[in-house]
C-alpha positions in Angstrom: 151.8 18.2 223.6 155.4 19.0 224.7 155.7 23.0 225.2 157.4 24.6 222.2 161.4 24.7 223.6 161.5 21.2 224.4 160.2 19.9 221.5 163.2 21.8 219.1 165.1 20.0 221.7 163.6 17.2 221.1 164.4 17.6 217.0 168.0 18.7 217.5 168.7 15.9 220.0 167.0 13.0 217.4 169.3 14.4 214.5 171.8 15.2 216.3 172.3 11.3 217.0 171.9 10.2 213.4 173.9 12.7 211.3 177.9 11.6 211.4 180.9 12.7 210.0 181.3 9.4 208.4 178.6 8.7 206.3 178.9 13.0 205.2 182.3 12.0 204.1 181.6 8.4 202.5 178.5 11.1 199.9 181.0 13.8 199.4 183.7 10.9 198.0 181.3 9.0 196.3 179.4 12.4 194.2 183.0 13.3 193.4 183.9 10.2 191.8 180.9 10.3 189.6 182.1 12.9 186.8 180.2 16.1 185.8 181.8 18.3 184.0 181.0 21.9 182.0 181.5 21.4 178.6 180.6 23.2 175.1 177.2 21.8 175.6 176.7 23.0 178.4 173.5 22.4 180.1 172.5 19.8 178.0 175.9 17.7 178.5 175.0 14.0 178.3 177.0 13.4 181.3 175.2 15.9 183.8 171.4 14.1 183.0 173.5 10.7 183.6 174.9 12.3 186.9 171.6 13.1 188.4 170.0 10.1 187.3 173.0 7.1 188.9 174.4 9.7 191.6 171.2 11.5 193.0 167.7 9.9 192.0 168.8 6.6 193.9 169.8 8.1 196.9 166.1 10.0 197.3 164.3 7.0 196.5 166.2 4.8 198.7 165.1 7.3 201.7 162.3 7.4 200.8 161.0 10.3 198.4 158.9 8.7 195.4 157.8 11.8 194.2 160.8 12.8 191.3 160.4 13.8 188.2 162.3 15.8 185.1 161.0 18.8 183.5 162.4 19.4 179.3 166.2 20.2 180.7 166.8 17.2 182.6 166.7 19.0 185.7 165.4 16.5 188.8 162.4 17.9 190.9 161.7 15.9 193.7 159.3 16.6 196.9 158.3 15.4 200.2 155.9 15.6 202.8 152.2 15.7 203.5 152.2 19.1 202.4 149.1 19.9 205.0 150.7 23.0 206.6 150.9 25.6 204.2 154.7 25.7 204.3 157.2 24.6 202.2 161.0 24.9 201.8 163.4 24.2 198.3 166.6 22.8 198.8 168.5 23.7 195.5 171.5 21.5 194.0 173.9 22.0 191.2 175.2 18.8 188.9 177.5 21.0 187.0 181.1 21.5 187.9 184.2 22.7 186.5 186.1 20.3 184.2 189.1 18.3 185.1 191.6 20.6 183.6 195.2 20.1 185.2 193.7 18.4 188.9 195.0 15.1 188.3 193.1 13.5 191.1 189.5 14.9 189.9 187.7 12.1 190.2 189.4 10.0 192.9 188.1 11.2 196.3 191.0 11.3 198.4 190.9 12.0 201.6 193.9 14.6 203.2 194.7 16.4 206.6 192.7 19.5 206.3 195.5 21.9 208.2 197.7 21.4 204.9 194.5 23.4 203.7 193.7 25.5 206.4 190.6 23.5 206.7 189.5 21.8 210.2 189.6 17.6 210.3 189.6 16.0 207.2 189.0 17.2 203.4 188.1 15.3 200.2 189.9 16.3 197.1 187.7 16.4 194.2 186.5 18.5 191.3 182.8 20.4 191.9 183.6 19.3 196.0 184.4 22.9 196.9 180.9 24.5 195.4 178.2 22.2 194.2 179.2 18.7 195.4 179.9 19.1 199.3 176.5 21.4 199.6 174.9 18.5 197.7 176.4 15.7 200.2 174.6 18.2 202.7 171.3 18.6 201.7 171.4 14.9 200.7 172.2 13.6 204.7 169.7 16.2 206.2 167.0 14.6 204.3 167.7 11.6 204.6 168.2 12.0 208.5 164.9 13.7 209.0 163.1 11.1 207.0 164.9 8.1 208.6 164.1 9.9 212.3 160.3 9.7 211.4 160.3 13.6 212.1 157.1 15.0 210.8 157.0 17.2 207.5 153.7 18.3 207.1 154.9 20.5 205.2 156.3 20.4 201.4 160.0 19.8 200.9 161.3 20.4 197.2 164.4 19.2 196.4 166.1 19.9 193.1 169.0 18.7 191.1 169.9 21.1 188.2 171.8 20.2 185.1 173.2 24.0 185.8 176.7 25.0 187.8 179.3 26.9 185.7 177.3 28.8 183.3 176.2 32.1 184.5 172.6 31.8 183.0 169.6 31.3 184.9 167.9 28.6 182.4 167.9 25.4 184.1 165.7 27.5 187.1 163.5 29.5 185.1 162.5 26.0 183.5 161.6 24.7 187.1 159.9 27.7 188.2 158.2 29.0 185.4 157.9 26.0 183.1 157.5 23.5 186.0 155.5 25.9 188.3 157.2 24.9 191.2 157.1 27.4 193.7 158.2 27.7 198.0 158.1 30.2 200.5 161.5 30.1 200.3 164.7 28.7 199.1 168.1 27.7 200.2 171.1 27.5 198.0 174.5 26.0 199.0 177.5 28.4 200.3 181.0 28.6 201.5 182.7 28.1 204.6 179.8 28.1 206.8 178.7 31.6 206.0 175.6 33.7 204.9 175.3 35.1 201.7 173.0 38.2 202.0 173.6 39.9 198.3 175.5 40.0 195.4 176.0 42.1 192.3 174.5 40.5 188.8 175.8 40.7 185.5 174.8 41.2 181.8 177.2 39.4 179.0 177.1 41.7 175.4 178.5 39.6 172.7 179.7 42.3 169.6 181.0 41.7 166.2 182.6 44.3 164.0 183.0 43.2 160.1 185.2 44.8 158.3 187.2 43.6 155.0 190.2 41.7 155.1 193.8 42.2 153.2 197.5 42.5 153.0 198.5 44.5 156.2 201.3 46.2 154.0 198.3 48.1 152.1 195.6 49.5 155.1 194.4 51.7 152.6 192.4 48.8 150.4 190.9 46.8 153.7 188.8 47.6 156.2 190.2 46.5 160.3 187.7 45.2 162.7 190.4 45.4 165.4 190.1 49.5 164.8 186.4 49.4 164.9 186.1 47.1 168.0 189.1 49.5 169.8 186.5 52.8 168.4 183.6 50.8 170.3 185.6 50.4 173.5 187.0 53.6 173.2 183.3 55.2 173.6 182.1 52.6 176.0 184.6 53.9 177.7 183.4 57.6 177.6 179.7 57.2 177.3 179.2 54.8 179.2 177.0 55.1 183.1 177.9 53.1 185.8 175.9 54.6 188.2 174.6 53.8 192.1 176.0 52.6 194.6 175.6 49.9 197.2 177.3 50.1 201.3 178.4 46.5 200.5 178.2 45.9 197.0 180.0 48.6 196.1 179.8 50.2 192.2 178.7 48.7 189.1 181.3 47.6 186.8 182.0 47.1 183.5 184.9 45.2 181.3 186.1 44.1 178.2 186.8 40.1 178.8 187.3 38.6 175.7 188.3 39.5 172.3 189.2 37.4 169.0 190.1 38.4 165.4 190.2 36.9 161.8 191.0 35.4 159.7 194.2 33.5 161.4 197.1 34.7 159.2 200.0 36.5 159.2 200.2 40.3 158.2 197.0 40.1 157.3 194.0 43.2 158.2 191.6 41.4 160.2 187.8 41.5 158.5 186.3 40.4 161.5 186.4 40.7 165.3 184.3 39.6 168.5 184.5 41.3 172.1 182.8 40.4 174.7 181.4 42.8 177.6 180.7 42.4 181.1 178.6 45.0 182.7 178.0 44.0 186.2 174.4 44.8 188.0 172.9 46.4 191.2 170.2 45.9 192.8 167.6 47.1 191.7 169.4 47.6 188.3 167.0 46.3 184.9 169.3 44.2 182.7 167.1 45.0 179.9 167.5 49.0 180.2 171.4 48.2 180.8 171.5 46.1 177.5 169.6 49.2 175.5 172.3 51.7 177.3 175.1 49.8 176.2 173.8 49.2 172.7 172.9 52.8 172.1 176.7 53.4 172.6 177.8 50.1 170.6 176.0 50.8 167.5 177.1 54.5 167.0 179.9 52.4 165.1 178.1 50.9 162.6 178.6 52.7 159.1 181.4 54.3 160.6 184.7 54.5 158.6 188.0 52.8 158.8 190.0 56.1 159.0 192.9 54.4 157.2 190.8 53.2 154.3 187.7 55.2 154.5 185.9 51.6 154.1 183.0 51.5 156.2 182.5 48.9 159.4 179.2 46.5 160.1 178.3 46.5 163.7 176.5 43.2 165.1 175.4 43.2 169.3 173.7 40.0 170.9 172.5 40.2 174.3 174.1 37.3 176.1 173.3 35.6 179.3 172.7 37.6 182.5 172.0 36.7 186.3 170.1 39.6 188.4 171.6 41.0 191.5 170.5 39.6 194.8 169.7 41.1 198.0 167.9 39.8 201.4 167.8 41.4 204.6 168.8 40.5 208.1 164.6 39.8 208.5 164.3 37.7 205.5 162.5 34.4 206.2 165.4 32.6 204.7 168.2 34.5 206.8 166.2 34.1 209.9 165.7 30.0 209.3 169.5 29.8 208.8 170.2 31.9 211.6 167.5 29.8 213.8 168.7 26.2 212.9 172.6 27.6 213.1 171.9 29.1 216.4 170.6 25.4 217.8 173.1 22.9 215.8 175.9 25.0 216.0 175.7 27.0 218.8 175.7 30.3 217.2 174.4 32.1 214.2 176.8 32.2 210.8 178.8 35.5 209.8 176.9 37.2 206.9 178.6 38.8 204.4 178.4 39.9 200.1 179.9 38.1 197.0 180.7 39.5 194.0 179.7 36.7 192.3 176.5 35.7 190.8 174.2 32.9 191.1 170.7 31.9 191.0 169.7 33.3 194.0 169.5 36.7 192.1 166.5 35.0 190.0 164.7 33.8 193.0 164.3 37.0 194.8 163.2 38.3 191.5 160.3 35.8 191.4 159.2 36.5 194.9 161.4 33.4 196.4 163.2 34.6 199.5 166.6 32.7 198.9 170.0 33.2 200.2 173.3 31.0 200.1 174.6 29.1 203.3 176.9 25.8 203.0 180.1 24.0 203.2 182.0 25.0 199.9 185.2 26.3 199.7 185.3 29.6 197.2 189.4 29.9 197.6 189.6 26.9 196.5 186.9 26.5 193.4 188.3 25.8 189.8 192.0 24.9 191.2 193.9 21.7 192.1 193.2 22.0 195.2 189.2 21.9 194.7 187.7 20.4 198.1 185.5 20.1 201.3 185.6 20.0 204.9 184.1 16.8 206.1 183.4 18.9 209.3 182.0 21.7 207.7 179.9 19.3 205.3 178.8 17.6 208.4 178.1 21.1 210.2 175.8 22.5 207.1 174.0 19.1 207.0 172.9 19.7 210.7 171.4 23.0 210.0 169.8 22.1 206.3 168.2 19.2 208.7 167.0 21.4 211.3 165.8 23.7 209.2 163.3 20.5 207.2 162.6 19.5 210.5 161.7 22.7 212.3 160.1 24.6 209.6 157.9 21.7 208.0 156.7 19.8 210.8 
């Protein structure tokens, strides 16, 4: 037996040799090329289940992971490893991505000089490359380095491959967690520009629809205007209601009016119906379900209220959309400190932290008692533009400290 130093020499130097720039770049083109896109189906898009199935279930069973299988969403839950030491990791991938929209080369994988992009060495162009696809190419060489090296896991490895991405809901993992049962001691989910994600603010989505009754707009008096009784509801969210706490880094909790749509579609015409959407964003610590009731108490103080100009009488409607909780781990975190560890050998030093105001999965994770944090290769400036891509250097950088932290962890 080797004493303890040598042999995490011993596993840095043996991935070290295997894990290339090349082959990270020949996954990242060929999982752009394979379309995945967010549409009005959302999670159960044909096209995400087909993704997972061509793109990703081949490449785990050609190195070597027999163990897959598909809970009632589609989503891929694969593991490894003799699974004899008590430990086990989760390596967490996203199929969905942004649709094409107006990036004409979506789907082609083209490779450009990175310093047009302020990016170091080479970058592949492709839609999903700058958040779910180059963390994906990762987590994909790591495990397949580590398995190819014949490093020991006797641990459990879980990799999964969710039909999720672009839809600000936890379902896809709630189905693997609660209706799978699949649990770790912790979880790793994919990042940007080579930096720790250590919390972010969640967010509750109110859908509201005012009824009113439609006419001639030359005669307010006989109708009844929804677009008056959604302006009333803001008017009083506005007043009434709390946003309060406080976080160093997270700042305050928000809340805004993001979308809003009237009927019917004619002209000079009182509109009899219309929808607003909410966005309340989350602390931590904050309970979406007490947030929903606070903004509902408020909402609803509408309903049976009168049109001033008609004296008519509006019908109030609130659904509780979907919601993400906030997220929060701390420098000692067993997640933080295995990123930190592997960074520190691969890369020579440890990865900046930082918080996001946006929201992801990692928020229901730590609610379920998974320690999980986000560290990767993405690009945030770039996600959902033209210019959506990777690093092949930072792809190939992240893949060297997902592998380490397999190897290190689980053997």
């Amino acid at each position: 037996h080797c004493p303890e130093g040598k042999l995490l020499m011993t596993i840095k130097e043996t991935l070290e040799a295997r894990i290339s720039r090349e082959r990270t770049k020949e996954l990242l083109i060929e999982l752009v090329k394979v379309p995945s896109p967010q549409t009005d189906k959302f999670e159960a898009e044909p096209q995400l289940a087909e993704f997972i199935r061509k793109a990703v279930e081949p490449r785990l069973r050609e190195m070597g992971i027999v163990d897959i299988h598909y809970d009632g969403m589609n989503n891929l839950i694969a593991t490894h490893g003799a699974d004899q030491s008590g430990k086990s990791l989760m390596f967490i991938s996203n199929a969905m991505n942004q649709p094409q929209s107006t990036m004409k080369n979506a789907y082609l994988g083209d490779v450009v000089d990175g310093a047009t992009l302020e990016l170091p060495g080479e970058v592949v162009l492709g839609k999903g490359a700058s958040e779910q696809k180059a963390n994906m190419a990762a987590m994909l060489h790591a495990m397949e380095t580590v398995i190819a090296s014949d490093l020991p896991v006797n641990g459990k490895l879980v990799f999964l491959c969710c039909v999720s991405g672009e839809t600000g809901r936890h379902d896809a993992i709630k189905s693997v967690v609660e209706g799978e049962g699949i649990r770790t001691d912790m979880a790793i989910l994919g990042g940007t520009s080579l930096k720790l994600t250590l919390g972010n603010r969640g967010r509750i989505d109110s859908f509201i629809k005012v009824r009113g009754n439609p006419g001639h707009s030359s005669a307010p008096h006989r109708s009844c205007n929804a677009i008056t009784g959604a302006l009333e509801i803001i008017r009083r969210l506005e007043d009434q209601l709390e946003l309060t706490g406080e976080h160093p880094e997270l700042g305050k909790p928000t809340f805004a009016v993001n979308h809003i749509r009237s009927g019917p579609d004619a002209t000079h015409t009182i509109q009899g119906e219309c929808s607003i959407t909410l966005d309340r964003r989350l602390l931590p610590g904050d309970d979406p379900r007490q947030k929903w009731q606070d903004i509902r108490r408020i909402v609803m103080q509408v309903d049976g209220k009168e049109d001033p100009a008609s004296g008519q009488t509006w019908s109030v409607e609130m659904t509780e959309g979907p919601f993400m909780y906030p997220s929060l781990v701390e420098m000692d975190s067993p997640i933080v400190q295995a990123v930190c560890g592997a960074a520190e050998v691969m890369l020579g030093g440890a990865p900046e932290t930082f918080y996001t105001t946006t929201a992801f999965d990692q928020g229901y994770l730590n609610h379920m008692g998974i320690p999980c944090a986000n560290y990767g290769c993405g690009e945030d400036r770039y996600a959902h533009t033209d210019n959506d891509c990777a690093s092949v250097a930072r792809t190939t950088d992240t893949a060297k400290v997902f592998a380490y932290m397999m190897a290190e962890y689980l053997r």
